[in-house]
PLY file of the C-alpha trace (Angstrom):
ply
format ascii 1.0
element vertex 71
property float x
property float y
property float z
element edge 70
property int vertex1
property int vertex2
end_header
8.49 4.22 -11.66
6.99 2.80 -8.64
3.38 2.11 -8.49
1.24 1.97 -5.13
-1.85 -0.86 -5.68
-2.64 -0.21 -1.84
-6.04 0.88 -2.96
-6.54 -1.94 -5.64
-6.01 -4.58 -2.84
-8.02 -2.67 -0.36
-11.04 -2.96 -2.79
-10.59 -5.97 -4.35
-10.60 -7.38 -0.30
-13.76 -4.58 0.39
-11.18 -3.11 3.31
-11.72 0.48 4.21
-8.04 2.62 5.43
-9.80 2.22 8.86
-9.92 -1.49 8.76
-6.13 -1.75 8.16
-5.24 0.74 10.45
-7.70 -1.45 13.59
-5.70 -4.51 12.09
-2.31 -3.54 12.01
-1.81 -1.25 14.63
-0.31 1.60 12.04
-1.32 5.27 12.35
-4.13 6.21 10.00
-1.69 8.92 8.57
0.44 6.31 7.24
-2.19 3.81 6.15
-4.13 7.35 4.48
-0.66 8.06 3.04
-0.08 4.60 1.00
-3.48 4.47 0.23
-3.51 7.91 -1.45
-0.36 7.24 -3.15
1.03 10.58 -1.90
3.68 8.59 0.62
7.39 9.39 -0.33
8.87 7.00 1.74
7.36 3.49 3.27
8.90 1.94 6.38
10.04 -2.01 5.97
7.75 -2.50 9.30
5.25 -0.60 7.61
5.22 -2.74 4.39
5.78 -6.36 6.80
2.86 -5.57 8.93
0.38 -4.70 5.55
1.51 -7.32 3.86
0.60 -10.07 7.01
-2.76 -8.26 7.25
-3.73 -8.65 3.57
-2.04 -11.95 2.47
-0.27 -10.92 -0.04
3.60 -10.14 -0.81
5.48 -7.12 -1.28
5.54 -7.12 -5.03
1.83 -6.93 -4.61
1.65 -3.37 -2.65
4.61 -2.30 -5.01
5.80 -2.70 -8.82
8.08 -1.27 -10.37
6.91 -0.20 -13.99
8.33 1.47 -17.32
7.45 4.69 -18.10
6.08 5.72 -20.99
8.28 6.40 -23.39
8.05 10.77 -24.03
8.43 11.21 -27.79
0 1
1 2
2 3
3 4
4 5
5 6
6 7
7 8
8 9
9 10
10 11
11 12
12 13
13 14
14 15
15 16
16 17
17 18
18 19
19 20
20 21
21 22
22 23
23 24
24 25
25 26
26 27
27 28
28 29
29 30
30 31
31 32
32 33
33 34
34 35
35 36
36 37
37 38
38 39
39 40
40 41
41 42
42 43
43 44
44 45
45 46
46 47
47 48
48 49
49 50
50 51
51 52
52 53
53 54
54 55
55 56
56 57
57 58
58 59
59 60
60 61
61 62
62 63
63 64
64 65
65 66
66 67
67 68
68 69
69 70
């Protein structure tokens, strides 16, 4: 599974979606989307352009993780 820390970054750094979307140029829908975790899909331009506004990598925004295990 792929897990969105968008919003973990975006308070950890006390950002708001509006702040991102002012620094990045990238339409509040898509910024709302991430940050939401309701996104299906996330552009490479998208994730480039987040990742030089927050200063942090890839791997950071998204993780892949196990899932649990359903016994």
């Amino acid at each position: 599974m792929i897990k969105n820390n968008l919003s973990e970054i975006l308070g950890r750094q006390r950002l708001k979606v509006r702040d991102v979307v002012r620094g990045t140029g990238l339409a509040t829908n898509t910024v709302s989307g991430l940050y939401h975790d309701t996104s299906k899909r996330v552009d490479l331009d998208t994730l480039d352009k987040l990742c030089t506004f927050l200063g942090v990598n890839v791997g950071e925004i998204l993780e892949h993780v196990e899932e649990p295990s359903q016994d």
